[in-house]
LUMMARLUM-578638 format. One line per field, with one value per residue (C-alpha): residue in one letter; x, y, z. Coordinates in steps of 0.5 Angstrom, whole numbers, plus 500, padded with zeros to 3 digits. Layout:
code: c(A	...)
c1: c(X	...)
c2: c(Y	...)
c3: c(Z	...)
END
This chain:
code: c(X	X	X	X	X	X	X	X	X	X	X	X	X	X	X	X	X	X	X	X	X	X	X	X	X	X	X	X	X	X	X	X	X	X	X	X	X	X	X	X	X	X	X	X	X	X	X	X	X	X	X	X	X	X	X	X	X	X	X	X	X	X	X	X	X	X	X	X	X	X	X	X	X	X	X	X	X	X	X	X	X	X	X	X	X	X	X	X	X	X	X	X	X	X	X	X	X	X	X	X	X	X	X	X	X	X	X	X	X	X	X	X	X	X	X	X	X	X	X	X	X	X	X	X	X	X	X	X	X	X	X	X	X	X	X	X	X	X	X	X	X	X	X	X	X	X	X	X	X	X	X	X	X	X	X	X	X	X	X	X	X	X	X	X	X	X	X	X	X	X	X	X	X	X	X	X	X	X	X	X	X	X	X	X	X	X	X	X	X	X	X	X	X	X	X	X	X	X	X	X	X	X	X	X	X	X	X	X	X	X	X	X	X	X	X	X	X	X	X	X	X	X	X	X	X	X	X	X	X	X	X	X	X	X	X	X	X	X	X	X	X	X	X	X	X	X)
c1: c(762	763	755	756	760	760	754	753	749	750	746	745	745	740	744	741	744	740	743	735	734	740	735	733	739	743	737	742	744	741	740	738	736	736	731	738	744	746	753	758	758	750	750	756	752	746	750	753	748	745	751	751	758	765	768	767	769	767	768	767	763	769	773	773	775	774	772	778	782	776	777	785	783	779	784	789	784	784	790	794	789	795	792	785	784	787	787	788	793	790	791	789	786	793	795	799	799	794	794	792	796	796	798	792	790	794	793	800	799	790	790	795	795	793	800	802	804	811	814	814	808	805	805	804	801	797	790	789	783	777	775	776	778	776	776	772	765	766	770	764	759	765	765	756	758	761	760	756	758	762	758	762	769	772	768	774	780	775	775	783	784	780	783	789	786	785	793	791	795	793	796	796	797	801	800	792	789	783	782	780	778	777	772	769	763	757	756	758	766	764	760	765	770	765	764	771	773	768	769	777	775	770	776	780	777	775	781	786	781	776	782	786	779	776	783	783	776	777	784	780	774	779	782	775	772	778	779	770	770	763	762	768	765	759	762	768	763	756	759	755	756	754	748	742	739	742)
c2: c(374	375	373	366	364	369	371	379	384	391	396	402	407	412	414	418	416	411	405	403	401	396	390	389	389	383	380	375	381	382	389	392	399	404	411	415	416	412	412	406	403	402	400	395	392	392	387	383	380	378	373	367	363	362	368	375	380	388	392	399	403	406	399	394	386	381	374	371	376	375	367	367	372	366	361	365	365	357	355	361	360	365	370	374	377	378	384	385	391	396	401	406	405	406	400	404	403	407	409	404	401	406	405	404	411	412	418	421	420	420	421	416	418	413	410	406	399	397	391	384	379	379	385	385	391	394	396	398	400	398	399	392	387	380	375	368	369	366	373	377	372	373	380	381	388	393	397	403	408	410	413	413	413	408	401	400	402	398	392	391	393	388	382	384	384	376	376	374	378	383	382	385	381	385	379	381	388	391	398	403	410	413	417	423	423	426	428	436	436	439	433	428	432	432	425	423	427	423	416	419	419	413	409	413	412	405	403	407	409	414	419	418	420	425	430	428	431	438	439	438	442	448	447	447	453	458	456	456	449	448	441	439	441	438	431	432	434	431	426	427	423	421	416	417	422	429)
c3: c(267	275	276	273	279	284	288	288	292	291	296	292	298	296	290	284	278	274	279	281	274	273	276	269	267	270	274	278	282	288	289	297	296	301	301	303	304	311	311	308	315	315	308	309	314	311	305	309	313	306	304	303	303	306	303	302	298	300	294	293	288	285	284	278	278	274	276	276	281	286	285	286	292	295	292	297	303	302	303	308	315	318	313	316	310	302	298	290	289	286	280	276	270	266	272	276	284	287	294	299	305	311	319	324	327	334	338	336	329	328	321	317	310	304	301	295	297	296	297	293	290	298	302	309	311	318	314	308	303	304	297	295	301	302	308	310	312	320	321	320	323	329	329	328	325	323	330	326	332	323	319	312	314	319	318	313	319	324	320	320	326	329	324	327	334	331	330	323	317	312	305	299	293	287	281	283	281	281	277	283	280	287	284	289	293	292	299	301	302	309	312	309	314	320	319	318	325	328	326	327	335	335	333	338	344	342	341	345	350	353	355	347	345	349	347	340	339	344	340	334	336	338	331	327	332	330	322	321	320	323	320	324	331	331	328	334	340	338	333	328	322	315	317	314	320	318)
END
């Protein structure tokens, strides 16, 4: 089992499903539960701060690995320093590619779309997923956190980025897989928008400064206003996000 080995840590983000009682049920995990929801970035970094060791492995709810696979990542890890962090190839439960691989937003294209890698056994790639993505604990321990101006969207676009700001590269391992259902969320469709377009101008004006930002959120404002998308507004204009206080 992947506990024998591993040290896991799941923080239950307020869920609803019967997650809390799972404790009894693999006693060697240790669970951090949340009252609500607070946003991925909040509760990635509420896990974070509680690992122990030289690798860490960031999977999402919706993806399945074995413990064989989190090993050959590591393995990997180990032996390329150039490398900042490892990926396994991520696949559907008939083991089909599923997207994965994406550019960093810029101020011309702010909303890359997810694509399925193409390549051979080691891709190297801009930013990827955050569903499953493994990097050495001093990268964390150098970054502090994941910048929590993210709520649900954008602590996986920002930890690439920064691995990339470290001139270390980003790879994909096609002979590693782990299943991904990208099952959806339960939050409202509509909050997932507004924080989606506020963590877009968070990293925009992050990265490509304060201009990129501020004209990404007024063009995306006027767009929201004339298409009734509310959520949309106040993501852009208050940055209002998934993060627990809503």
């Amino acid at each position: 089992m992947l506990g024998d080995t591993h040290r896991i840590i799941v923080v239950d983000n307020g869920s609803r499903d019967g997650t809390e009682a799972l404790s009894d049920e693999f006693p060697a995990v240790r669970f951090s539960r949340l009252p609500k929801n607070f946003g991925l970035t909040k509760a990635l970094n509420i896990g974070l701060r509680s690992v122990e060791g030289e690798y860490i492995l960031c999977l999402h709810d919706d993806a399945r690995i074995t413990g064989e696979a989190v090993n050959r990542l590591a393995d990997f890890l180990e032996s390329r320093p150039e490398v900042g962090a490892v990926c396994p190839l991520l696949t559907d439960d008939s083991g089909n590619p599923v997207p994965q691989v994406r550019a960093l937003p810029t101020p011309g294209n702010p909303d890359p779309a997810l694509t399925v890698p193409s390549g051979g056994e080691e891709i190297v790639t801009e930013c990827v997923s955050g569903a499953a993505i493994m990097f050495r604990a001093f990268f964390l321990r150098a970054l502090r956190q994941v910048d929590e101006r993210y709520g649900t969207y954008g602590s996986g676009i920002e930890i690439c980025a920064q691995i990339r700001r470290a001139a270390k590269k980003i790879v994909i391992l096609r002979t590693v897989t782990a299943i991904h259902e990208g099952l959806a969320s339960p939050m409202p469709g509509g909050a997932l928008e507004g924080d989606r377009a506020a963590g877009t101008a968070a990293f925009l004006g992050k990265h490509h400064g304060l201009v990129s930002g501020l004209t990404y959120r007024l063009k995306t404002a006027l767009a929201a206003l004339f298409t009734f998308r509310f959520s949309v507004l106040a993501g852009v204009l208050s940055g209002q996000k998934i993060d627990g206080t809503g």
